[in-house]
C-alpha positions in Angstrom: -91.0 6.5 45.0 -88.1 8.5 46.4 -85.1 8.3 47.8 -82.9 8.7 50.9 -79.8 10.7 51.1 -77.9 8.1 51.9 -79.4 6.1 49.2 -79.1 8.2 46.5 -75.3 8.1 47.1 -75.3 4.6 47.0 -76.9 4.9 43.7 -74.5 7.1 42.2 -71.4 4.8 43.2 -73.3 2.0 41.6 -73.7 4.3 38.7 -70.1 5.5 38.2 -69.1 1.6 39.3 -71.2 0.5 36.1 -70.1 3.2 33.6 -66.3 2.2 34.4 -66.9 -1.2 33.9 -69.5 -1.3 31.3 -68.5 1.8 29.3 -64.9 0.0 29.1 -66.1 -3.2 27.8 -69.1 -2.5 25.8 -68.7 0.7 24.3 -65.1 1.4 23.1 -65.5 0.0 19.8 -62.3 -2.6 20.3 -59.7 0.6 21.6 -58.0 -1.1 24.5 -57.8 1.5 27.8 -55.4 0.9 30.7 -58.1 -1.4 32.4 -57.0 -3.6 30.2 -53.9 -3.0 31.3 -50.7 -3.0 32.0 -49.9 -3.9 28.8 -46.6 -5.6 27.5 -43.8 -3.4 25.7 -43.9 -2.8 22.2 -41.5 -1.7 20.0 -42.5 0.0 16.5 -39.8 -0.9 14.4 -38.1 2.1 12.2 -39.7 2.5 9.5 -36.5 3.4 7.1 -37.9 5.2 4.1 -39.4 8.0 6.5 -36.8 11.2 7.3 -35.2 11.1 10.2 -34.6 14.4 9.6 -36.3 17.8 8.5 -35.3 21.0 6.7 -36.4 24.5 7.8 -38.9 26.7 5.9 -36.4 28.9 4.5 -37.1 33.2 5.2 -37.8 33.4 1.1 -40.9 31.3 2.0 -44.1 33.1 1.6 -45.5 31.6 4.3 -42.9 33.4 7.0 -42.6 36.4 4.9 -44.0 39.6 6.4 -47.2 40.8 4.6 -48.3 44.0 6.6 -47.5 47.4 6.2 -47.0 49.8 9.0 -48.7 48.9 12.4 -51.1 46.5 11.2 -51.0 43.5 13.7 -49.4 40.3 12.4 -48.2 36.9 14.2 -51.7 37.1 16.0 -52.6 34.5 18.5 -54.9 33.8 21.2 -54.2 31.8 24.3 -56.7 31.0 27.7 -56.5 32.6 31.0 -57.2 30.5 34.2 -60.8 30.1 33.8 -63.2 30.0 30.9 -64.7 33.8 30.7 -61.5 35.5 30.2 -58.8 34.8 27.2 -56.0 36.7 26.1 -55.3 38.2 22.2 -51.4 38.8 21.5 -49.9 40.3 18.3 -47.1 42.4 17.0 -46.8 45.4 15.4 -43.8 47.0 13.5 -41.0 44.7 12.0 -37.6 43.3 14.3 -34.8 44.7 13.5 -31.3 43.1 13.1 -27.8 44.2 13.2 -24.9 45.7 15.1 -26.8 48.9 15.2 -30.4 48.9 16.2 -32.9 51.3 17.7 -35.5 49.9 19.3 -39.3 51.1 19.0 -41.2 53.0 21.5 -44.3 50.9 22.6 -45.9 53.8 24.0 -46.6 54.9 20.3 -49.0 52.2 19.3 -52.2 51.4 21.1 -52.9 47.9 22.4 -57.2 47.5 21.6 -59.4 44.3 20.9 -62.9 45.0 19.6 -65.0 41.8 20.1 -68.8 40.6 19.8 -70.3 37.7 19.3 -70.8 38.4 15.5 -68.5 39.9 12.8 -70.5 42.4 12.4 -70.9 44.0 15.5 -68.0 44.0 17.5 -69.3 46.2 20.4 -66.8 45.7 23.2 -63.3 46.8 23.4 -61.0 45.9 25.5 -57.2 47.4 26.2 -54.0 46.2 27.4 -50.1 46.2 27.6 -47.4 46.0 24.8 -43.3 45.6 25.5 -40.7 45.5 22.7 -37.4 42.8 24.1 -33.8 42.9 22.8 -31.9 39.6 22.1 -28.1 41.2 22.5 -24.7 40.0 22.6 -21.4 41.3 23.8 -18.8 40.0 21.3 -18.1 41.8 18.2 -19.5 40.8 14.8 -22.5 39.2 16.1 -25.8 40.7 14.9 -28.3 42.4 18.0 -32.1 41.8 17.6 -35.2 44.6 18.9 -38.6 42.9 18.1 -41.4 44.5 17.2 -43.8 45.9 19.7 -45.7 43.0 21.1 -49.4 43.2 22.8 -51.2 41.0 24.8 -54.8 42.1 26.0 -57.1 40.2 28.3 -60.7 39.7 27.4 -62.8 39.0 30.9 -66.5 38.6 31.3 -66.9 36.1 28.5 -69.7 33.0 28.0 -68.5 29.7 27.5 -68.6 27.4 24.7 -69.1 30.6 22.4 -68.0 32.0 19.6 -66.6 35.4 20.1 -65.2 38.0 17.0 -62.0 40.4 17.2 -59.9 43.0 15.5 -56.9 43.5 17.2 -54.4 46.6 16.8 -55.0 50.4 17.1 -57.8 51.9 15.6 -56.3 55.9 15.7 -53.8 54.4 13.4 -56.2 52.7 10.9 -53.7 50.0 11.6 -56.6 47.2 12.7 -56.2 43.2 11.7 -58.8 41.2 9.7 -61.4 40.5 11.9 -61.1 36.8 13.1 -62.6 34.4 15.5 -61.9 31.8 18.9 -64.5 29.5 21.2 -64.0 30.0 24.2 -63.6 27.3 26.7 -66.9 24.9 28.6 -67.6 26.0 32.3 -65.8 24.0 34.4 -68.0 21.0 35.3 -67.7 17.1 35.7 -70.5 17.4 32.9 -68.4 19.4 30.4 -65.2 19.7 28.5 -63.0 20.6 25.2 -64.1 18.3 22.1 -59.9 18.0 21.3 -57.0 19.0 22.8 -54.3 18.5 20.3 -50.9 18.5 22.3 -47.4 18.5 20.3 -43.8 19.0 21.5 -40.4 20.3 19.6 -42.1 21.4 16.8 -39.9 23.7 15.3 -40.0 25.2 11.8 -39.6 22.3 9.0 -41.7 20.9 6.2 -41.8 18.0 8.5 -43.5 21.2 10.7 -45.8 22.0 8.5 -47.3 18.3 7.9 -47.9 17.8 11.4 -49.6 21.2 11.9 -51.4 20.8 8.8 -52.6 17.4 10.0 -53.2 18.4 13.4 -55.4 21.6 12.1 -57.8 18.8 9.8 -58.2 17.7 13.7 -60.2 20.9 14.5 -59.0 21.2 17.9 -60.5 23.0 20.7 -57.0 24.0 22.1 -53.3 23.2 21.7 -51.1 22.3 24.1 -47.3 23.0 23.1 -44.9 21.5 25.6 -41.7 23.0 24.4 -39.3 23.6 22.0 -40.4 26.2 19.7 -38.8 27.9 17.0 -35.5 26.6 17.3 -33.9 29.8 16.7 -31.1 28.7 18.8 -29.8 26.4 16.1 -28.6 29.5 14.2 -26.2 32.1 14.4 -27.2 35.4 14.5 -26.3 36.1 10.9 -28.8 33.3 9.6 -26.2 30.5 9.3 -28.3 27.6 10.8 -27.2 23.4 11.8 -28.8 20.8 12.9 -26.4 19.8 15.9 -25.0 23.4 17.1 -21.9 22.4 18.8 -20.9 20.3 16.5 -21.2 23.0 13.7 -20.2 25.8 15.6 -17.6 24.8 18.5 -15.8 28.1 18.7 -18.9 30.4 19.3 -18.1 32.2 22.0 -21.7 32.6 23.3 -24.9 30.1 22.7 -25.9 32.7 19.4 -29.7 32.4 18.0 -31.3 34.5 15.5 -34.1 35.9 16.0 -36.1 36.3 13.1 -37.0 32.6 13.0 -39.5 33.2 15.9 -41.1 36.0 13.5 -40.8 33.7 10.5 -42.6 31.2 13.3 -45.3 33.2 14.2 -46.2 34.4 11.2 -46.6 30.4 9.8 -48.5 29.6 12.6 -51.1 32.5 13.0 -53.6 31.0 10.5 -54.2 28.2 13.2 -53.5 30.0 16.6 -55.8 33.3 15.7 -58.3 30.7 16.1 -57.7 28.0 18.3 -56.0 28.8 21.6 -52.2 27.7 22.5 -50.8 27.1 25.3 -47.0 26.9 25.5 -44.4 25.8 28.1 -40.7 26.7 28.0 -38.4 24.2 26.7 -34.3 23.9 26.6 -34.3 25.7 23.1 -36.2 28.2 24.2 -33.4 29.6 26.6 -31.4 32.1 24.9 -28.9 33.4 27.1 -27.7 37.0 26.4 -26.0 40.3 27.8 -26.3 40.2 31.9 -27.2 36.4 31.5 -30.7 36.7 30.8 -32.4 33.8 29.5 -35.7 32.8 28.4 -36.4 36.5 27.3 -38.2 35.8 23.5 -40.2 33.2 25.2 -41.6 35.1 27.9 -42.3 38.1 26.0 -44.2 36.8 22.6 -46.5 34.5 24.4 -49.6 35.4 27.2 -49.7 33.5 29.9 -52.2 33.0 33.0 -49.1 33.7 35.4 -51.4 36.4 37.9 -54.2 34.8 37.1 -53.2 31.4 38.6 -51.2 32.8 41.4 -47.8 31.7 39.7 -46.4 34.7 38.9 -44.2 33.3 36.4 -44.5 32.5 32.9 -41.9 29.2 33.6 -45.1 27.6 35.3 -48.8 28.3 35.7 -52.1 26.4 35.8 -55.6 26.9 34.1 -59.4 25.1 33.8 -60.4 24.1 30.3 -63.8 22.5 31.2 -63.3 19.9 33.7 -60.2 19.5 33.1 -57.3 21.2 34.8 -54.1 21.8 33.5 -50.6 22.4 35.5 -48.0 23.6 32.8 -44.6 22.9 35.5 -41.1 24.7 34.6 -38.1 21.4 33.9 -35.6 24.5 33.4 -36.5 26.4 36.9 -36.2 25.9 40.5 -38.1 22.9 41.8 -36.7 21.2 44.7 -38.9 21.4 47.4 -38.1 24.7 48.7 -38.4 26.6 45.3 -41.0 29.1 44.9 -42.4 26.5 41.9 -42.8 23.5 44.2 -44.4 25.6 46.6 -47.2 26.8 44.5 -47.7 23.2 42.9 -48.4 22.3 46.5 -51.0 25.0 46.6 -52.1 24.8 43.3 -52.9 20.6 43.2 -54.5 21.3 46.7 -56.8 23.7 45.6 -58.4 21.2 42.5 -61.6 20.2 42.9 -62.0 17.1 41.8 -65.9 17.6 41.5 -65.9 20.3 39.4 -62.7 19.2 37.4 -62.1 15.7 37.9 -59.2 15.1 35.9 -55.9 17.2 36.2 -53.2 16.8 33.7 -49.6 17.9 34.0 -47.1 19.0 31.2 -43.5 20.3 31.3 -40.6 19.7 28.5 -38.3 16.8 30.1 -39.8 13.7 30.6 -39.0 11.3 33.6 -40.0 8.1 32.2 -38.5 7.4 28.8 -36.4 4.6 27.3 -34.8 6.1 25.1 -31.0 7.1 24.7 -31.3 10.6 24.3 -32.0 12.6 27.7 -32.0 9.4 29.5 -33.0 10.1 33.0 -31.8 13.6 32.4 -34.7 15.7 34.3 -34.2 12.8 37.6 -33.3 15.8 39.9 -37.2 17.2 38.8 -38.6 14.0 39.4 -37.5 13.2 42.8 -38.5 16.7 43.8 -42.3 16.5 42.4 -43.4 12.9 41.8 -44.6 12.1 45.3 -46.5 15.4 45.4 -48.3 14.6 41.6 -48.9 11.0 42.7 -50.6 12.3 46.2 -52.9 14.5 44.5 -54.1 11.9 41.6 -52.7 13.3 38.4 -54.1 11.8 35.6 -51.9 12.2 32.6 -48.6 13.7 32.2 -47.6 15.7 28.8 -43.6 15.9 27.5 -41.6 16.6 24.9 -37.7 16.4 24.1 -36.9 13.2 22.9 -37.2 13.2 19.6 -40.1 10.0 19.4 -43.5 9.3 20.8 -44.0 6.8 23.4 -46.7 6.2 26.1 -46.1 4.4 29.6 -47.9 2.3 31.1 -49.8 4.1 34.7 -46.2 4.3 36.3 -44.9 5.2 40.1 -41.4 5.3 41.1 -40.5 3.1 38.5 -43.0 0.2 39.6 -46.3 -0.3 38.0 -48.8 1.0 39.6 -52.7 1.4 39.0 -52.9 4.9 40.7 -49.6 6.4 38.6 -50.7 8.6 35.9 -49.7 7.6 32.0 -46.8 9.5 31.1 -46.9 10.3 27.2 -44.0 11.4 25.5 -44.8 13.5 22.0 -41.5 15.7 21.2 -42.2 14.5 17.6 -43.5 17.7 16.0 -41.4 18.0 13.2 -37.5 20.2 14.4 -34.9 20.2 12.4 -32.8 18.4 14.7 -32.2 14.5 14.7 -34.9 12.4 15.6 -34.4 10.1 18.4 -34.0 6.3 17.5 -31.7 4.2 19.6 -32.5 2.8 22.7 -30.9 2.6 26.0 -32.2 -0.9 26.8 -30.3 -2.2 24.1 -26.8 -3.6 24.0 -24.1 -0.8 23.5 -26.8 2.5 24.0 -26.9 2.9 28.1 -25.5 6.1 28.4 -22.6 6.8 31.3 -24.3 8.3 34.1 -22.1 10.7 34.6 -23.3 12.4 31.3 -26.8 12.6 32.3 -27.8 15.3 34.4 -29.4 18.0 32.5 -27.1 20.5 31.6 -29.0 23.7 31.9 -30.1 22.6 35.8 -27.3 20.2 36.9 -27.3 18.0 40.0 -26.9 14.5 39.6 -30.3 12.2 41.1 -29.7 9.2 38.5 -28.4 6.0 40.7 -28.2 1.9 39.7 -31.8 0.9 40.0 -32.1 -1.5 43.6 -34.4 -4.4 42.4 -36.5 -5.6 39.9 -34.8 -6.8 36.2 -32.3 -3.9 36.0 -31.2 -4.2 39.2 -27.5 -2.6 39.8 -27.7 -1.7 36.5 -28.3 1.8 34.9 -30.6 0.8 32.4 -32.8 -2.3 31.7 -31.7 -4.1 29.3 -35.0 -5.0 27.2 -37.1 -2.3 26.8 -38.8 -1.6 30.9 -41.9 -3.1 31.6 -43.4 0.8 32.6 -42.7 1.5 28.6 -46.2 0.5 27.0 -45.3 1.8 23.3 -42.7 3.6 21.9 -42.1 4.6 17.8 -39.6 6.8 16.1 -42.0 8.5 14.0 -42.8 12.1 13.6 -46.2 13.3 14.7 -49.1 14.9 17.2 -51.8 13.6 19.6 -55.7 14.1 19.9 -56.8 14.3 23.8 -60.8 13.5 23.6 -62.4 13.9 27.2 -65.3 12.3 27.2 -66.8 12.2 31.1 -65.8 12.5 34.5 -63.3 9.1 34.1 -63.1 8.0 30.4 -60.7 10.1 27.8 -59.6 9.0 24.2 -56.0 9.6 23.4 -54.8 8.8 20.0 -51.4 9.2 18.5 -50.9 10.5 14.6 -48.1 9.4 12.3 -46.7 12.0 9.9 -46.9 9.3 7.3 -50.3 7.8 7.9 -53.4 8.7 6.1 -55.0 11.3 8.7 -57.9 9.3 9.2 -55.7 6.4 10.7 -54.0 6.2 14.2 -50.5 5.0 15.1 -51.4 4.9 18.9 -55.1 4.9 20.3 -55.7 3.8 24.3 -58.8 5.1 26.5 -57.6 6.4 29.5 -59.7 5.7 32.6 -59.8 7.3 35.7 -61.0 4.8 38.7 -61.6 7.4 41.7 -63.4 4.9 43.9 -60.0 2.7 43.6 -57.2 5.6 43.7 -58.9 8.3 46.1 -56.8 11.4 46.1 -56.8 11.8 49.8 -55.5 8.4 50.7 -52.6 7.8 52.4 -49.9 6.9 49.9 -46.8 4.2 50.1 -43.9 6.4 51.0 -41.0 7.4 48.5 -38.3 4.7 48.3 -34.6 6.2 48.5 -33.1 4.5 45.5 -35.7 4.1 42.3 -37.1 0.4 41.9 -38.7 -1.3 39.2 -41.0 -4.2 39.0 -40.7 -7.8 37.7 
């Protein structure tokens, strides 16, 4: 017997109707998902024997320690472009140098060259690129000037997905050629398809603390890693080595914002077991900023790392977007223009209008600051960013939202304007990875913690968007004062999280302690899409002037 059009579309609403329901209450083995929600505020409480705190790998460490000679590549990573055929190999060849007196090298004298196949012995294509060298310099006497090595980035194109491709990176008229090592590339993007793991992690830094999460999150075997900021934390030194964990309060009189340098080779170098393999994908953070001779800023950042800036129309490596099966991601800029006439703004506009939804139905958004967190630190700092892009995120149905910078892990409950709302996306805070700096434990909800307004506009950015709340239990009042009802779960604990897509409206997210056994979860929630009840095209509520929160 056959069917009608019209009835086959009725069949597969009743279909998708079924697998929301049924696949939420028969089939999740006991995990809760935000249909079950929203779900009251809980509190981990500190658990006092684990450090608060975390020491840096130090540069004797053979793990940071240089172990090429010449032009063979080192700090080799791999990262995606927009879509699933092409990906991008970076490394560096040469060694930085640092001191008052420093001559940088001449890129033009090594060759940028990826040979690749689909076996590792037979790596038939080649493919060529660019390489830059950047200088980190500062005008005041006595402070050490940084060239780094000559960096490459080359962009493989015409690729299969969800295969296994072989490279040697470097410049074969040199004999200067890496190991040969492997990635997977990406699914097609399809409602039907879709990375196994994405493991995303924020501040990470360079501590032992570091290395247990990334040692944990490797035993994950991710498909991809999502870094949302905060990266080597070379900005807690001065340039002669001399690092702190708070670095005004170490270094008061420094008459520029000094960093050194080598800590992003000593991080590359630790990390390129796990990111030769298994893409990353990083967005700026605060740390990453830099500022140097003719103010620039953000220059170490933008140069070691490959982004998908042409490739997704952004032409920026502050913000950019990209497909990793059906899933797409939008990696947004909190330390660049974003009010609605900035050029960022503007291409989010395009970019969210240009998803669709039947080829990748979820879209998930990640940038460093994070608008909905209870804690003290950077309370309500990125407002200004909020106000400019929440309606626009909420309008075109994002999913999940990615961020980092305070120091703890918490998860909201689906969230709009400060009300609860079924059609907000989660917003999941993990700027737990490990840094060296303190990790974030008070609250402002509770007596004595609600910062002064005044101090909480982000300092890099400015403008002040932070006002009294208007109704709801905090009303006239800057902060609640029990822990807000859009705050689901929060825990000082370092750590990383596993996304697990597993159709077109059903995704796993759990949360990893540090100090669990890696086999155990600290968080774990399903989260479930519900098109059919929050269409994207619908006309939304209008933005309220002053925030509100619910009772």
């Amino acid at each position: 017997m056959g069917f009608s059009g019209s009835s086959r579309a009725a069949l597969a609403l009743l279909l998708l109707a079924i697998s929301s329901c049924c696949f939420s209450s028969a089939i999740l083995g006991g995990i809760p998902s935000t249909l079950d929600g929203p779900f009251k505020p809980v509190t981990i409480p500190l658990d006092t024997s684990f450090r608060g705190n975390a020491v840096d790998l130090p540069p004797t460490d053979p793990r940071v320690q240089r172990n090429v000679t010449g032009f063979v590549p080192e700090q080799i990573s791999v990262s995606l472009s927009a879509t699933h055929d092409s990906v991008w190999v970076s490394w560096i060849t040469g060694d930085f140098q640092i001191g008052e007196e420093i001559q940088p090298l001449d890129p033009k004298t090594v060759a940028s060259v990826v040979k690749y196949g689909t076996t590792n012995s037979s790596l038939n294509n080649a493919a060529n690129g660019n390489s830059l060298v950047y200088s980190q310099l500062y005008p005041f006497e006595g402070l050490q000037n940084y060239t780094s090595g000559i960096i490459h980035h080359v962009r493989l194109q015409g690729l299969n997905p969800s295969t296994t491709y072989f490279y040697q990176c470097g410049d074969p008229s040199l004999s200067a050629m890496s190991d040969v090592h492997s990635f997977t590339t990406m699914p097609a993007s399809s409602s039907q398809s879709y990375p196994t793991r994405i493991a995303i992690v924020g501040d990470l830094g360079l501590t032992y603390n570091t290395t247990s999460t990334v040692d944990h999150m490797a035993s994950n075997n991710p498909d991809l890693i999502l870094l949302v900021g905060d990266v080597s934390y070379a900005n807690l030194y001065l340039t002669n080595g001399t690092g702190a964990d708070c670095y005004t309060c170490a270094f008061p009189d420094s008459p520029i914002h000094e960093t050194h340098q080598p800590r992003w080779d000593y991080w590359g170098r630790y990390m390129q077991p796990v990111i030769s393999r298994v893409p990353i994908m990083v967005i700026e953070g605060n740390h990453e900023l830099e500022t140097q001779v003719k103010k620039k800023v953000f220059e170490s950042y933008s140069a070691r790392f490959a982004f998908p800036s042409e490739e997704s129309k952004s032409h920026s490596t502050m913000y950019y977007s990209f497909n990793a099966g059906g899933v797409h991601f939008v990696m947004l800029g909190s330390y660049i223009g974003y009010h609605k006439k900035s050029h960022q703004h503007k291409w989010l506009k395009k970019d969210l209008a240009s998803v669709d939804r039947k080829v990748t139905p979820w879209v998930v958004a990640t940038w460093h600051a994070p608008w909905y967190s209870s804690y003290a630190a950077h309370y309500r700092e990125a407002e200004c960013m909020k106000v400019a892009m929440e309606d626009l995120l909420y309008k075109h149905g994002v999913d999940m939202v990615f961020n980092g910078h305070v120091h703890a892990y918490e998860r909201s409950n689906r969230v709009y304007n400060y009300e609860l709302d079924p059609c907000g996306p989660v917003y999941i805070t993990v700027g737990d990875g490990g840094n060296r700096e303190k990790m974030a434990i008070p609250h402002a909800d509770e007596p004595g913690n609600c910062p002064d307004p005044a101090t909480t506009p982000d300092q890099i950015m400015g403008g002040f968007c932070a006002f009294n709340f208007t109704s709801g239990p905090a009303k006239g009042s800057f902060c609640w004062d029990r822990q807000p009802d859009y705050s689901a779960y929060r825990e000082s604990s370092f750590g990383h999280g596993i996304l697990e897509v597993k159709n077109e409206t059903h995704a796993l997210w759990t949360w990893h302690r540090n100090q669990d056994m890696y086999s155990s979860p600290g968080d774990q929630l399903y989260i479930v899409r519900q098109p059919e009840e929050c269409p994207v095209k619908a006309k939304r509520k209008p933005r309220l002037e002053n925030p509100k929160n619910q009772s």
